[in-house]
Legacy VTK file of the C-alpha trace (Angstrom):
# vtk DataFile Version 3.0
C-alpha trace
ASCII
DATASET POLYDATA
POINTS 370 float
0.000 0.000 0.000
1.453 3.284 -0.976
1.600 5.974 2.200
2.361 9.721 1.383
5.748 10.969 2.383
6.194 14.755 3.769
8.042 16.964 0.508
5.934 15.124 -1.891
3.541 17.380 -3.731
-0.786 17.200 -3.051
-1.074 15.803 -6.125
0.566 12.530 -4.684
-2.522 12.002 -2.705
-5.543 9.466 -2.879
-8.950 11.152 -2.639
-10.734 11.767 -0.886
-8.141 13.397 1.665
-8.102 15.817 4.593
-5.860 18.529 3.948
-4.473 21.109 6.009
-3.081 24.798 4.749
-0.733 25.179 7.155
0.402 29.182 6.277
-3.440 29.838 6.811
-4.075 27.431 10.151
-0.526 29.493 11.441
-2.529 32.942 10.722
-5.528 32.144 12.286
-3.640 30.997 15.873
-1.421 34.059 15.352
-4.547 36.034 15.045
-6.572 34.922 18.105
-3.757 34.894 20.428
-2.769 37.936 19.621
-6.479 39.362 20.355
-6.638 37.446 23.647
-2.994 38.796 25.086
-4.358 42.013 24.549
-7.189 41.342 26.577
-5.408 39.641 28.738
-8.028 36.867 29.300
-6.436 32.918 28.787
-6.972 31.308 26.326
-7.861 27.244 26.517
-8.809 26.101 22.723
-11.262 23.297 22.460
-9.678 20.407 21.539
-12.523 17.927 20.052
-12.022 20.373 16.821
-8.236 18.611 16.354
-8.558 15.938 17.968
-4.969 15.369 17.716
-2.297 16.189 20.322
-0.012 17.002 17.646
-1.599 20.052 17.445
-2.972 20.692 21.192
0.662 21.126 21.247
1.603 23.527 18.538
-1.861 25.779 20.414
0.237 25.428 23.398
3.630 26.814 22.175
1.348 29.483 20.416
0.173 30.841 23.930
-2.439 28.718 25.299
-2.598 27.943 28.921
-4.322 23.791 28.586
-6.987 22.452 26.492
-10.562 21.460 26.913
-11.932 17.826 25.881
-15.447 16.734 25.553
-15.108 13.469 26.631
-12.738 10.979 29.000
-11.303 9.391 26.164
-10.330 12.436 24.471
-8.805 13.609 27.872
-6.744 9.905 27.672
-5.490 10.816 24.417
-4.087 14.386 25.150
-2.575 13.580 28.473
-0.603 10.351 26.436
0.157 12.881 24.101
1.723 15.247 26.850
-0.991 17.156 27.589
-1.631 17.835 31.411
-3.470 21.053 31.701
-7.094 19.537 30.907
-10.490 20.551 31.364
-13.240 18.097 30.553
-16.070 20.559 29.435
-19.027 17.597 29.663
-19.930 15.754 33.102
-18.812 12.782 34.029
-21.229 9.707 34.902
-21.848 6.216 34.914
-19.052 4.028 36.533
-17.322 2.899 33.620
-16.217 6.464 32.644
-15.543 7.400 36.725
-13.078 4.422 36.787
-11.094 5.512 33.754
-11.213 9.255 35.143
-9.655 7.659 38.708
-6.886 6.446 36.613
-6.538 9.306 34.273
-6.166 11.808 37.565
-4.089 9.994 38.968
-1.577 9.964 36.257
-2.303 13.468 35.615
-3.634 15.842 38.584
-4.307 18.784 36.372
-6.908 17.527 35.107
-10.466 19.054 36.097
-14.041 18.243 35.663
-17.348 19.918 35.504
-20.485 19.125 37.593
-24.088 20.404 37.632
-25.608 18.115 40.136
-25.201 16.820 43.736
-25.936 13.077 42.331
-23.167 13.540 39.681
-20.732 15.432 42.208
-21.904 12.355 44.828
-20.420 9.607 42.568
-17.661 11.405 41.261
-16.787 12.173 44.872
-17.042 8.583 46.168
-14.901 7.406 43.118
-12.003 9.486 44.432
-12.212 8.723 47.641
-12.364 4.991 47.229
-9.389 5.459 45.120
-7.690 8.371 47.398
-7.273 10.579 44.609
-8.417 13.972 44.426
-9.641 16.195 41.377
-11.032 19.764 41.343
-14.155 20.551 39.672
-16.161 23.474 37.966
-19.778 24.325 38.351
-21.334 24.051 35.289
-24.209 26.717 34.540
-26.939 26.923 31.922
-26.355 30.207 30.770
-29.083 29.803 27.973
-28.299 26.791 25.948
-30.933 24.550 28.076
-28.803 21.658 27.756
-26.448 20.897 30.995
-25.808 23.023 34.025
-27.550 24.360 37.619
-29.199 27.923 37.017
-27.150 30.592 37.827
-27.379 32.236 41.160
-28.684 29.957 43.990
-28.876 26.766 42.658
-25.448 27.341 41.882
-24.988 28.206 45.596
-26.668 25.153 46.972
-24.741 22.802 45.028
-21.336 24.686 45.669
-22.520 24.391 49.912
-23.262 20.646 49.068
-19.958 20.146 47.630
-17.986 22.094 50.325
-19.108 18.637 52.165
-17.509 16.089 49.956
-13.753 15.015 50.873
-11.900 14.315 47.478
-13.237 17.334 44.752
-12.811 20.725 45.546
-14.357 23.455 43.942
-12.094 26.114 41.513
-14.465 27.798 39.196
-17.520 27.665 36.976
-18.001 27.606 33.224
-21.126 28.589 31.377
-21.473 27.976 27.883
-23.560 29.571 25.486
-23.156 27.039 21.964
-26.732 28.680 20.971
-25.121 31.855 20.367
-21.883 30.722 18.311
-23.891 31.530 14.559
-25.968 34.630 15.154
-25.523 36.237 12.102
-26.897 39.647 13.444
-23.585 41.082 15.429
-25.371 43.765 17.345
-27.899 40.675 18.564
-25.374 38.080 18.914
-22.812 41.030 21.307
-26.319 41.965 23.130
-27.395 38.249 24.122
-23.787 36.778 24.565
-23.455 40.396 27.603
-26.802 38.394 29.281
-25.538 35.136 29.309
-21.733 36.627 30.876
-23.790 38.843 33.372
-24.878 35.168 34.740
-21.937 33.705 34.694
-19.824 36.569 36.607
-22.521 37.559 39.077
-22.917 33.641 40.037
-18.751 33.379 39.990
-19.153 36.414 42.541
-21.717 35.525 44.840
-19.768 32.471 44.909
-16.899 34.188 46.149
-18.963 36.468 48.470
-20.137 33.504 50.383
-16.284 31.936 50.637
-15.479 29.594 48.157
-12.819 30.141 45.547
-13.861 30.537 42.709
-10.251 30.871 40.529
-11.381 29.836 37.027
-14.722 31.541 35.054
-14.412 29.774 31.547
-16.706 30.238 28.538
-16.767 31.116 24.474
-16.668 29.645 21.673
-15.212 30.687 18.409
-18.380 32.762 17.454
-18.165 34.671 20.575
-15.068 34.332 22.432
-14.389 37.909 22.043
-17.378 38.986 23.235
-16.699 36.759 26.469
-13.101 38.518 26.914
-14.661 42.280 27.156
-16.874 40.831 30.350
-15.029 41.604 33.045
-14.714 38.840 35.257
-14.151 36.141 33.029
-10.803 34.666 33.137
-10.659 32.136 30.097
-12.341 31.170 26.745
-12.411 27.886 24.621
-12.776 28.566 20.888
-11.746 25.506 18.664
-12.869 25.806 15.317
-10.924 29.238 14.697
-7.954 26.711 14.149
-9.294 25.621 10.921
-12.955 27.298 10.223
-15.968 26.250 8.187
-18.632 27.699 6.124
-20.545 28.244 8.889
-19.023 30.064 11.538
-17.317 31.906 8.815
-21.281 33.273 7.482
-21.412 34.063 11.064
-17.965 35.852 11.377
-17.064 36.854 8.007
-13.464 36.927 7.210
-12.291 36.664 11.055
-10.556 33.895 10.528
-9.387 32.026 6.963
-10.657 28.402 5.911
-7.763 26.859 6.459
-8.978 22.864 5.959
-10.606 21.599 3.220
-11.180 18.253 1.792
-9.404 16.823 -1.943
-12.070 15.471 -4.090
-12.009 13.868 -7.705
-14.322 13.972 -9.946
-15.067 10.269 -10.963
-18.019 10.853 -13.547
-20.055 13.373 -15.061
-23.101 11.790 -17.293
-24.275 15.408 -17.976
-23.114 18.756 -19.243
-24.493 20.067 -15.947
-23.875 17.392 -13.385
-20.654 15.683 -12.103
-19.624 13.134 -9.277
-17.387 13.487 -6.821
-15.656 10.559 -4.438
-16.569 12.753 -1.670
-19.922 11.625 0.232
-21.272 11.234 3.438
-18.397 9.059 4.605
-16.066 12.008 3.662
-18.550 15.477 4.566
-21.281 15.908 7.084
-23.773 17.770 5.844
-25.663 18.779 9.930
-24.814 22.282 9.425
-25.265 22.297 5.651
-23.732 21.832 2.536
-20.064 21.887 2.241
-18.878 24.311 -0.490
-16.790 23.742 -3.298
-13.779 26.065 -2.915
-13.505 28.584 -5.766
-16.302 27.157 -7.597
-19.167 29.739 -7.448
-22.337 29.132 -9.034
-21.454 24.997 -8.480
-23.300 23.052 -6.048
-22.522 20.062 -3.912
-25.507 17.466 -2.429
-24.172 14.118 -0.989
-24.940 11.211 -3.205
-24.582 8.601 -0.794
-21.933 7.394 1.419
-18.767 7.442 -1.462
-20.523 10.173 -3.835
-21.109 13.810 -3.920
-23.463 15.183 -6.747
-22.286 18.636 -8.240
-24.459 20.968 -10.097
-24.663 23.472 -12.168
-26.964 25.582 -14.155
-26.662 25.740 -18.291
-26.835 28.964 -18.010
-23.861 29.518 -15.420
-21.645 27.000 -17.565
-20.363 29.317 -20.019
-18.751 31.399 -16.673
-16.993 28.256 -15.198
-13.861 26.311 -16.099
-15.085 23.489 -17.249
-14.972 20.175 -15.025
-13.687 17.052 -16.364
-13.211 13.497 -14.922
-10.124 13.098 -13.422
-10.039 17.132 -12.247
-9.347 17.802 -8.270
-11.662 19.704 -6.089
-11.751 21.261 -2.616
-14.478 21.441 -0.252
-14.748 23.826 2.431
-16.594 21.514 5.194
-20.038 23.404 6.808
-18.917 21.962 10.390
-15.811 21.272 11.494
-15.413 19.463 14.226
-18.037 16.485 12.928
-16.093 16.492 8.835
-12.623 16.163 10.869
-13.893 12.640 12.803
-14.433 11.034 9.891
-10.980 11.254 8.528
-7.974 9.357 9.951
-5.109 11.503 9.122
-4.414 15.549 8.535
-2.052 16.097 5.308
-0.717 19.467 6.183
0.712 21.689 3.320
2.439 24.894 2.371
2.193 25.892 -1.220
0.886 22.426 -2.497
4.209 20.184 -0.515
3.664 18.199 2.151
5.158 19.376 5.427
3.504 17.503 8.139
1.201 14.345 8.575
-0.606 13.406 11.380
-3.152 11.161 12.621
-6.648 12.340 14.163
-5.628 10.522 17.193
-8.774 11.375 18.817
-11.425 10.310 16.209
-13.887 8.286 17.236
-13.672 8.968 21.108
-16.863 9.705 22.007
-17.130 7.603 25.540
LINES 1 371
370 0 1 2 3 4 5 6 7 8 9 10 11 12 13 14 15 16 17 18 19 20 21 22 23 24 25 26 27 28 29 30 31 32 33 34 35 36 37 38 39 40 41 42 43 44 45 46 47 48 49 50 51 52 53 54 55 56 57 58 59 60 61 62 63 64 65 66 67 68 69 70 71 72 73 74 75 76 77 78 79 80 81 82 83 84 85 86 87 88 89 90 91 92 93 94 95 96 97 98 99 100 101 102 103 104 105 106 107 108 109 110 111 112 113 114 115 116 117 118 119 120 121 122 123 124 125 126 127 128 129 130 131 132 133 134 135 136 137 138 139 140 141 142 143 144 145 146 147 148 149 150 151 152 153 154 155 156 157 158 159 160 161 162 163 164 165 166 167 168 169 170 171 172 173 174 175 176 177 178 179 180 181 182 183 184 185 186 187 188 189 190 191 192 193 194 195 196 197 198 199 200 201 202 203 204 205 206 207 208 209 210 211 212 213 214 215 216 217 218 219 220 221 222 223 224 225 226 227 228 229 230 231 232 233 234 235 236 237 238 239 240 241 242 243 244 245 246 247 248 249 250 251 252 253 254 255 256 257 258 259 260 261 262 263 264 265 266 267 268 269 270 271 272 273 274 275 276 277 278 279 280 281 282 283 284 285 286 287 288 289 290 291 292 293 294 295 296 297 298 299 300 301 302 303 304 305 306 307 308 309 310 311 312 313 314 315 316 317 318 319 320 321 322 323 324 325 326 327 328 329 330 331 332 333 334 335 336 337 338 339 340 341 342 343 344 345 346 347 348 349 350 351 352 353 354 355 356 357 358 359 360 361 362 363 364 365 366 367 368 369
């Protein structure tokens, strides 16, 4: 089986391939660190968008201060890949993910957790102790996403007294996400209702700390708002992750913020009509959740997925005379529409600068959804 060797060109690739422009992924960490040291709030990238300590660890050098994981077994991966400073943004239950947490903290004590309920805190607490290992843990609040987290202010305060009580997690912080504010289109709406949902999180972090307990950490943001979060005073860190590489759309939602900097290589394997043509690139290859992916360059040409292997392009007769010309054999780029959900279906980034390979690594986290 031939592999792809770093200095050969793109055109050495199979299709359908994940590829990485690395000048533009550089610009875009440049960019955002750049605007959080100047606000001089921390910055702690997501890392289920790489999914690849590789990486976690090129966001590190850049200026971040840890990562976030979604999951235990993305937390396993970046700590065996040298990363320590960890939060794990999604609560922990069930015993077979509290064992493998016991273990993981043990290796690794900077790890932290999030909790939004005294049954949760309960069992994560009486996995520690029976282990004697001890882990500190955030509050997690609904600050308008209705998904997890206690509501702000004093059920926050009941469950912080409650865990006050319990021997082997201690409290540091709180984090309140607001993922139903990331693509707002309307910038004035999205600033106005991102200030509510902060004005939660930092009055609850300070009655927290009014009543005694300290409260070190207030972490939020994603890439659609991040900024926002960083000109609330009181918050301390943010978590964007797709800035790294972008999609279509956060990128409607953001405009030019940050560049598309991954895409995926296509070839066009048929095309039984002057205005339709077949791509290896299907559902397997591009998820479609947060729409189409978009052919790169290719205006007035349309993608639909035609299956798991195939992706249908279109065009109109009309707009044919205004495009080059597609033929079978020619390559094509797709910008994906979400990130984080196109990269776990691909088992390896092919990282470029001006069309030669330069780095390849694997998506070491794909798949790790326990």
């Amino acid at each position: 089986m031939y592999h792809p060797q770093v200095g050969e060109p793109l055109e050495a690739l199979d299709t359908p391939s994940m590829i990485v422009d690395l000048a533009l992924m550089e610009e875009n960490i440049v960019r955002l660190m750049q605007r959080f040291r100047e606000k001089r709030v921390h910055v702690r990238p997501h890392l289920k968008t790489v999914k690849s300590p590789e990486l976690a660890r090129l966001l590190l050098a850049a200026g971040a201060i840890g990562g976030c994981v979604a999951k235990v077994s993305e937390a396993e991966v970046m700590a065996q890949g040298g990363i320590e400073d960890l939060l794990i943004t999604t609560e922990v239950v069930g015993k077979p993910k509290l064992l493998r947490l016991v273990d993981l903290v043990r290796q690794h004590p900077r790890i932290k957790v999030v909790v939004d309920s005294f049954a949760g805190a309960q069992a994560l607490d009486q996995a520690m102790s029976a282990a004697q290992v001890e882990v500190n843990v955030l509050i997690d609040l609904n600050v308008g996403q209705n998904r997890c987290g206690v509501l702000p202010g004093e059920e926050a305060l009941m469950l912080a007294r409650r865990l006050s009580k319990m021997s082997h997690i201690h409290l540091v912080g709180v984090q309140g996400y607001e993922g139903h504010l990331q693509h707002i289109h309307a910038p004035l709406d999205r600033v106005h209702r991102c200030q509510q949902a902060m004005q939660a999180l930092t009055e609850t972090a300070a009655q927290l700390r009014a009543k005694g307990f300290p409260i070190e950490i207030v972490t939020t943001g994603g890439t659609g708002t991040a900024e926002i979060c960083a000109n609330c005073a009181g918050i301390t860190e943010v978590q964007p992750g797709s800035f790294v590489f972008m999609d279509t759309d956060y990128r409607n939602a953001l405009g030019p913020a940050y560049a598309n900097a991954l895409t995926i290589l296509s070839t066009v394997i048929s095309k039984p009509t002057p205005t339709r043509a077949v791509v290896d690139a299907g559902l397997k290859s591009l998820s479609i959740e947060s729409g189409m992916p978009e052919p790169k360059g290719m205006a007035g040409i349309a993608y639909q997925p035609g299956g798991d292997e195939h992706g249908i392009l279109t065009w109109s007769m009309s707009a044919a005379s205004a495009l080059t010309p597609l033929e079978i054999g020619d390559r094509i780029e797709f910008i994906p529409s979400h990130i984080d959900t196109t990269i776990n279906l691909h088992d390896t980034y092919y990282a470029h600068r001006n069309g030669r390979l330069e780095a390849i690594w694997p998506v070491t986290a794909r798949g790790k959804v326990q």
